[in-house]
N, C-alpha and C positions, 0 to 999 in steps of 0.2 A: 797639821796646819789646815784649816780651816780656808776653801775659797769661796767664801760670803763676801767679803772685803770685794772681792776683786769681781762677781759676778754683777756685786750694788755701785762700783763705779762704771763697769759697762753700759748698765740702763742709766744710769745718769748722763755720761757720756753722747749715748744716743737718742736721749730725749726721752727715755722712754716713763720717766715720772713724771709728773705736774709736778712745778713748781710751787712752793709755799704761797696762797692765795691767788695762783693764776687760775680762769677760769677754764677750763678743755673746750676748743668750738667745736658744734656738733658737722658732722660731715655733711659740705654743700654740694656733691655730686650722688645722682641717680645711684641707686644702690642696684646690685643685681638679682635683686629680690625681685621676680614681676608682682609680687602681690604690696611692692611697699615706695612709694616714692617720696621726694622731697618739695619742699615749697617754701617761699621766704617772703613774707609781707609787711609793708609799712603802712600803718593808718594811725599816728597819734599816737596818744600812751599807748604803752603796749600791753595794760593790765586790761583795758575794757577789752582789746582784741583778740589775745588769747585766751578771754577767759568766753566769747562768740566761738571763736572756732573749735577748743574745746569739747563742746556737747555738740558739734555738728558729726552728724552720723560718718563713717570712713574714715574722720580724721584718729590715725592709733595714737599720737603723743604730739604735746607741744612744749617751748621753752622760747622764754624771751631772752631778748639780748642786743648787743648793737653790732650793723652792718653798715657798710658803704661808705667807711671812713678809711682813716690811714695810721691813727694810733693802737700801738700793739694792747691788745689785754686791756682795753679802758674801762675806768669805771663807773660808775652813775654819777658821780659828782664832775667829772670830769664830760662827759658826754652832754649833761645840763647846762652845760654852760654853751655849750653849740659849736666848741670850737675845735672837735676832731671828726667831723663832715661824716660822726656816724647817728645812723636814725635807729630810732627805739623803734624794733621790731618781732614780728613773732616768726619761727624755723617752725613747721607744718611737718611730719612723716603720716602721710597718708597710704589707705589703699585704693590703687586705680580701680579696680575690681568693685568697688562701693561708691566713690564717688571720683568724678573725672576733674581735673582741673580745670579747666573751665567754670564746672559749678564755683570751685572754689573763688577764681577771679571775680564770676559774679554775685558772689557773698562778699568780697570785698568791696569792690563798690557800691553793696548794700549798707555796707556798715560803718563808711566814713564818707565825709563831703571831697570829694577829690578835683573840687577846682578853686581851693586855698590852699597857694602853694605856701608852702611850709609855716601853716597853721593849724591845727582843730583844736574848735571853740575855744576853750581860758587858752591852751598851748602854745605857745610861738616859740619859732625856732624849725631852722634845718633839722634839727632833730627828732621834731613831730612829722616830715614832709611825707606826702603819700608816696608810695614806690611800689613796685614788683621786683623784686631780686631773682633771675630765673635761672636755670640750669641747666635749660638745653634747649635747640632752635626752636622745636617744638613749642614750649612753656615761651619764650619770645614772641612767637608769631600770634599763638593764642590769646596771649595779651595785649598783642597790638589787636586783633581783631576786634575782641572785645570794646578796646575803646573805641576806634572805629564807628562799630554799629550803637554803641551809647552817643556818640556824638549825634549821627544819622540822626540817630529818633530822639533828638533833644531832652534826654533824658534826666539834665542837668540843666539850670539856668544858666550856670556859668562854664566855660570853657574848663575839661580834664587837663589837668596839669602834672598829672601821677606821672611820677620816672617812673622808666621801665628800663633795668639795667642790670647787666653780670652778678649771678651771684660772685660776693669774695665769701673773705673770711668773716663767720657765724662768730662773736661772742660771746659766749653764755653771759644773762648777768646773775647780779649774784644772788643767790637763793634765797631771801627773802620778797625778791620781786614776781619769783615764781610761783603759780599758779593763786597771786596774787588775792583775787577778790575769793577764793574756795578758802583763804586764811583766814580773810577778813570781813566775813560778810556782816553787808549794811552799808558797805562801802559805794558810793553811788556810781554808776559807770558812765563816761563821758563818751561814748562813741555814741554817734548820731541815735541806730537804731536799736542797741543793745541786743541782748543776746535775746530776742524774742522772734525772729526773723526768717525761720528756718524753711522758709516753704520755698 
C-alpha cells in the first residue's frame, strides 16, 4: 500500500498547495538576508511602475499585484471596479547593499503626481491611489521624512496626498500583467516621467 494518498491530503490539509487559480502573495516582511530587502509601492497603473523600477540598478526582482484592500485572492476585473479598497501596485526585492530605500521613495515620487488623490492622469479610482506600503518602522519613518522635506521645498504644486500605511497581504496579479510593457512593447507608459529618470 502505497502512502501518496495520505502524504497529498496532508499538504492539502495545511495549505501547503496553491489552490487552482489562486495567486501565492510574495512575502511582505524583511527577509534575513542582509543583502535582500522588501518594498511595496502605489503610483497608478502598475505596468508604467514596474516596468521604471525594474531597470533601476539594486532593484533584483519585481511583481505587480493588489494591496491594501480586504478582498481575498482578487482579481483585475474585480479590483477595476474600485470596490475591494485594493491599489494596483508593484512588491520591490531589493539590495540594501546597492541601493538604500530612500533612493527608492525618491524614485517614486519622481515617477508619479502624488497630490491627486486617487487619480493618475486617464486613471481614476482608489485603486490607482499613491501609497507606500512599508514593513518596518524604519521604511515608515523614511517615508514620512521624505514627504516632509518635499513639502519644505515645494516640490510639488499641490499638496502630497500619498498614504503611507502597513504593509498586508501582496497579491500577485495574474501573469499576464507581469512585466507587462517587456511583453508588449510599443505600449505607451502612463507614469508622469517614465522609465528615463534614473539619476
Amino acid at each position: 500500500m502505497t502512502i501518496l494518498p495520505y502524504i497529498l491530503s496532508a499538504v492539502l490539509l495545511t495549505g501547503g498547495v496553491q489552490a487552482a487559480g489562486e495567486r501565492k502573495a510574495p512575502m511582505q516582511q524583511e527577509t534575513s538576508d542582509p543583502n535582500t530587502a522588501s518594498a511595496t509601492f502605489a503610483a497608478g497603473c502598475f505596468w508604467g511602475v514596474e516596468h521604471f523600477f525594474s531597470d533601476v540598478p539594486g532593484v533584483l526582482s519585481t511583481a505587480v499585484g493588489y494591496t491594501g484592500g480586504t478582498t481575498r485572492n482578487p482579481t483585475y476585473q474585480q479590483v477595476s471596479r474600485g470596490n475591494t479598497g485594493h491599489a494596483e501596485a508593484v512588491h520591490l526585492q531589493y539590495d540594501p547593499n546597492q541601493i538604500s530605500y530612500e533612493t527608492l521613495v525618491r524614485l517614486f515620487f519622481k515617477m508619479h503626481d502624488p497630490t491627486t488623490r486617487n487619480r493618475q492622469g486617464p486613471d481614476v479610482g482608489s485603486q490607482y491611489r499613491s501609497a507606500v506600503f512599508y514593513n518596518t518602522d524604519s521604511q515608515k519613518q523614511t517615508a514620512q521624512a521624505v514627504i516632509r522635506q518635499l513639502t519644505a521645498e515645494r516640490a510639488f504644486a499641490g499638496g502630497i496626498v500619498t498614504q503611507v500605511a502597513p504593509a498586508v497581504t501582496f497579491w500577485r496579479a495574474e501573469e499576464y500583467h507581469q512585466q507587462y510593457f517587456k511583453k508588449t512593447p510599443g505600449r505607451s507608459c502612463h507614469i508622469d516621467f517614465c522609465p528615463t529618470m534614473l539619476e
